[in-house]
C-alpha positions in Angstrom: -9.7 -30.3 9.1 -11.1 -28.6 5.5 -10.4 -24.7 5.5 -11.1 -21.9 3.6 -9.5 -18.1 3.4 -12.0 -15.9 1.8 -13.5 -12.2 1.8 -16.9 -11.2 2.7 -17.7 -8.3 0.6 -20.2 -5.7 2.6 -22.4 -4.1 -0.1 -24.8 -1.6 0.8 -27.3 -3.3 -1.6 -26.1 -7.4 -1.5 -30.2 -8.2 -1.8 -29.8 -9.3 -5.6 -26.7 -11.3 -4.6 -28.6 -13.1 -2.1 -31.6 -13.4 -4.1 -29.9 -15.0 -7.2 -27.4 -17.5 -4.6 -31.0 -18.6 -3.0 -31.9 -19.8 -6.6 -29.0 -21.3 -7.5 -26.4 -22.0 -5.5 -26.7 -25.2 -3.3 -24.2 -23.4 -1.0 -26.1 -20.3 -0.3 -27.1 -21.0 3.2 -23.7 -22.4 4.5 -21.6 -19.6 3.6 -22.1 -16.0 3.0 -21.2 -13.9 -0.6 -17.8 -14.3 -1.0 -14.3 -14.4 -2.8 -12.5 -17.0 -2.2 -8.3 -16.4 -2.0 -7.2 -19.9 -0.4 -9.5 -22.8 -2.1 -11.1 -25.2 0.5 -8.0 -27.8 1.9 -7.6 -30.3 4.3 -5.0 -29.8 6.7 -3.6 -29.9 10.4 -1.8 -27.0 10.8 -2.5 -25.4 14.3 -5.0 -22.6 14.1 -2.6 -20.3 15.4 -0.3 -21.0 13.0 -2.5 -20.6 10.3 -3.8 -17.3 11.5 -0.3 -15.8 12.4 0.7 -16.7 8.4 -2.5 -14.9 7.3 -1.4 -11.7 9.5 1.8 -12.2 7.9 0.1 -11.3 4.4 -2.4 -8.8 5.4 0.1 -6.9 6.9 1.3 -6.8 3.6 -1.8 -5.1 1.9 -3.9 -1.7 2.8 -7.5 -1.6 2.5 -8.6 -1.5 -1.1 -11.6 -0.5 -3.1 -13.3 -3.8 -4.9 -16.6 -2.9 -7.7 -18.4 -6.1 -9.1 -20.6 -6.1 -12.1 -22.2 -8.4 -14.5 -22.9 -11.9 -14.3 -21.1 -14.7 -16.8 -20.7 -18.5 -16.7 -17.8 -20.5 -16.4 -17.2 -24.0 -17.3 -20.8 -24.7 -18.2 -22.2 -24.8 -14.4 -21.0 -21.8 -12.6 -22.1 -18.9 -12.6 -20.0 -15.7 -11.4 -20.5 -12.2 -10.2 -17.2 -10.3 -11.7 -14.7 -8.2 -10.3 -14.5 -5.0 -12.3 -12.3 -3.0 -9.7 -9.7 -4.6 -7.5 -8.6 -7.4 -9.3 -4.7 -7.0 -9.2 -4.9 -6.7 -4.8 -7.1 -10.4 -5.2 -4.6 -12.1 -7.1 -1.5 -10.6 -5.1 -3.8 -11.7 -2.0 -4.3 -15.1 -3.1 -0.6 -15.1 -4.6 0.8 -14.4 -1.0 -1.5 -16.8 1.1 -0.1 -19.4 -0.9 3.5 -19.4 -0.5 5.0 -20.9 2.8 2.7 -23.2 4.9 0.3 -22.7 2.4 2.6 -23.7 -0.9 1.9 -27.0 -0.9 -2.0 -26.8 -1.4 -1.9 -24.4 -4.0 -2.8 -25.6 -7.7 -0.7 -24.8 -10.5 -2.8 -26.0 -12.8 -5.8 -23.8 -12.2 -5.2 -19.8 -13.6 -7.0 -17.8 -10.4 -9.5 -16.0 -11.1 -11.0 -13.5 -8.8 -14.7 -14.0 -8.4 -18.1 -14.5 -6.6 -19.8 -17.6 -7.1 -23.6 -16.9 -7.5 -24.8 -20.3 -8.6 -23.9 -23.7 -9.4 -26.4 -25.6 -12.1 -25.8 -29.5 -13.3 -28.3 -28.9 -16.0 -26.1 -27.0 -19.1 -29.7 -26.2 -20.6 -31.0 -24.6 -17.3 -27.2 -22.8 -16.8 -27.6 -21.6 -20.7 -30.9 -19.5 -19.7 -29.9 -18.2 -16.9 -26.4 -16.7 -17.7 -28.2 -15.0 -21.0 -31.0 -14.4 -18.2 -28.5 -12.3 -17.2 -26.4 -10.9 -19.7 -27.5 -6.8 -19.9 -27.4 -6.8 -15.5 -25.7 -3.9 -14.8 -26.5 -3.7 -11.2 -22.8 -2.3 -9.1 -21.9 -3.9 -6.4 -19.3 -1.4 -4.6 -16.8 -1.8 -1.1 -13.7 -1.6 0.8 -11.9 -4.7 1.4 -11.0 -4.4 4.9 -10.2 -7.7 6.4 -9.6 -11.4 5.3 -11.7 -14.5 6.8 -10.1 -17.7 7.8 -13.3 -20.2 8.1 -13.1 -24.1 8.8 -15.8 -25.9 6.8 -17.6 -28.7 9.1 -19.1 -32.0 7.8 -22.2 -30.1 6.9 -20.4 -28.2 4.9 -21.5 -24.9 6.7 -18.3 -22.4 7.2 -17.2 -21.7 10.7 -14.7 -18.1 11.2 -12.0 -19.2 13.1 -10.6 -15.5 12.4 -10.8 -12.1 10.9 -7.6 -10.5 10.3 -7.5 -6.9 8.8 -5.4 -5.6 6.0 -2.7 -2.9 6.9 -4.6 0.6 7.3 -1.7 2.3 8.1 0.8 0.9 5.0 0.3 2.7 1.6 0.0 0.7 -1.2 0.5 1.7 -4.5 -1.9 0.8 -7.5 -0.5 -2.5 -9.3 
C-alpha cells in the first residue's frame, strides 16, 4: 500500500496556488496544495499503527505559524512555492516522522527541503519561462499549521486521508 504524510496548508487566498497547479502540475486534481513530510512509500504497516506513530510526533509539536512566498525551480522540472516562515518546525516534523517504523523509508541521500510543489514540466525550455515567468511574484501565502495528514495514494494516483492528527495545542514550543 503507497502512503504519504503531508500538510494541507489553509490560505485565505490559495486561488493563485490552484490556478498555477491547474497549469502545470499533472498532479493537481489528485491531491490538494501541500507539503509533503513523509515522501510517498510502499508499505504494510497497519493503519493504526501508522497513525498511533504519527500521534506520537505531533504530540511532540504545538501549532505553528507557516508564510510562503515566491516561486523558484528545482532540478530543471519542478517548480516550488517556498517556505519563508516555519521552516525549522518542517524539517524537525519530517525529522521525527522518520525515525522508528518509519526509519527505514527515509532517504539519506536526498537534503529535505520544505516546499510546495506547484508544477512539474518535462520540457526545460517551457520550465525556463515559467520560473522567470515568475520571478518578481510576491503574492504571501499566510497560516497556522494545525494538524498533519496521513493519506494512502490508490492506483489512480488520487490521495485518500486515512487520518488527521493535530499538533499539541496545549505544549509550548520554543522557536528553533
Amino acid at each position: 500500500m503507497k502512503r504519504a504524510i503531508h500538510i494541507f496548508p489553509t490560505f485565505h487566498t490559495p486561488n493563485k496556488i490552484q490556478e498555477i497547479r491547474k497549469r502545470y502540475d499533472p498532479l493537481s486534481n489528485k491531491i490538494p496544495p501541500h507539503i509533503t513530510l513523509v515522501f510517498p512509500f510502499d508499505s504494510c504497516i497497519p493503519q493504526k499503527e501508522l497513525i498511533q506513530h504519527v500521534e506520537s510526533v505531533a504530540n511532540l509539536f504545538s501549532p505553528f505559524s507557516l508564510t510562503m512566498n515566491g516561486m523558484t525551480g528545482s532540478d530543471e522540472e519542478y517548480l516550488f512555492l517556498n517556505v519563508k516562515q516555519g521552516n525549522d518546525p518542517l524539517i524537525h516534523l519530517h525529522d521525527e516522522l522518520y525515525k522508528g517504523i518509519l526509519s527505514s523509508f527515509r532517504n539519506v541521500h536526498i537534503t529535505y527541503i520544505p516546499h510546495m510543489t506547484l508544477g512539474r514540466l518535462a520540457d526545460r525550455e517551457k520550465w525556463t519561462a515559467v520560473v522567470e515567468d515568475y520571478q518578481d511574484w510576491a503574492e504571501n501565502f499566510q497560516t497556522v499549521v494545525k494538524e498533519i495528514v496521513v493519506e494512502e495514494i490508490g492506483a489512480d494516483e488520487v490521495a485518500h486521508i486515512i487520518g488527521r492528527v493535530r499538533l499539541n495545542e496545549n505544549r509550548f514550543q520554543l522557536q528553533l
